[in-house]
Every structure is written in C-alpha cells, then in structure tokens.
C-alpha positions in Angstrom: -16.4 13.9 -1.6 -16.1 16.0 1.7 -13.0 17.3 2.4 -11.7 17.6 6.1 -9.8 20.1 7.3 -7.6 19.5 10.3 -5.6 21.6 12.6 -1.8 20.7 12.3 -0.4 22.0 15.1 -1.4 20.4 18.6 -0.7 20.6 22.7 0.9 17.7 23.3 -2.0 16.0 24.7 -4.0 16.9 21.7 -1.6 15.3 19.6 -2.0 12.2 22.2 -5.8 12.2 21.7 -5.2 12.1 18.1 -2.9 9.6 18.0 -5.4 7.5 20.4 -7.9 8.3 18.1 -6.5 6.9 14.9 -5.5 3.7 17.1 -9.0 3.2 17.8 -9.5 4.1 13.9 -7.2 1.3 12.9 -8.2 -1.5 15.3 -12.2 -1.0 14.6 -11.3 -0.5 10.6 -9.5 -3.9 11.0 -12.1 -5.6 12.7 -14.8 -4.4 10.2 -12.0 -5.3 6.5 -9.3 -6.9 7.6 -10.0 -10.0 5.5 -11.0 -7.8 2.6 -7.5 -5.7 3.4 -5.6 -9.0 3.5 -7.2 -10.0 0.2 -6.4 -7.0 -1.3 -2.7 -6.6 -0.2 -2.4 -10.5 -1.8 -3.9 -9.8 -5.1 -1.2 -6.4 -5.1 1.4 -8.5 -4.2 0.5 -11.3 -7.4 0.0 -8.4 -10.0 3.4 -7.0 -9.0 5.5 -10.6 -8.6 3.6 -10.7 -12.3 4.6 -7.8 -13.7 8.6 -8.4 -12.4 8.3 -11.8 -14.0 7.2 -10.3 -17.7 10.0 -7.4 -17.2 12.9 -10.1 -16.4 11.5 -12.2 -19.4 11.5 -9.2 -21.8 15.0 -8.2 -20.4 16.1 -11.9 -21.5 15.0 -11.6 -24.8 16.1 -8.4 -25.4 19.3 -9.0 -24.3 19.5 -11.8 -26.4 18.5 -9.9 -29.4 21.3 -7.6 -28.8 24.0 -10.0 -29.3 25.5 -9.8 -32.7 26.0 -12.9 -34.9 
C-alpha cells in the first residue's frame, strides 16, 4: 500500500482545483463501478435490515422470558 501525503492547507483556488479534481474523481469512478457500487450499497443494506430483524426477534423473546409466572 502507498501512502499519499497531501498538503492541508490551500489558496483558495488550490482548494478549487481540488475540489474540481475529486468531482472529476467521482463522476469517472462512477462511470467505471457504479453498478458494482449500487450492488454493493444493496447487499449492505439486506445484511443490516437482517441483522435489525434477528435483534428485534431476540429482544421479543427475551422479553418474554423475563416475565414471571
């Protein structure tokens, strides 16, 4: 892995430049993965609706564990 190092602090039309820069970044990244991004945000979004599903169902039975007969 190569690390980067950046300066942080910028004229403010070096900060513009960035800023254009990692627009262009963005746009030509989303051309090139987008679907693959997409995909991946979907499958995130499953796996978390998932694991809120299995918490609420173990909070149910818990719960109901808890009451005293």
């Amino acid at each position: 892995m190569k690390i980067l190092k950046m300066t942080t602090h910028w004229t403010a039309e070096e900060a513009d430049c960035m800023f254009r820069l990692l627009d262009e970044f963005q746009s030509a990244i989303w051309e090139s993965y987008g679907d693959e991004i997409e995909r991946l945000y979907q499958t995130e979004r499953e796996e978390q609706l998932q694991l809120e599903m299995e918490w609420e169902q173990e909070g149910e039975a818990s719960s109901l564990d808890d009451i005293p007969f």
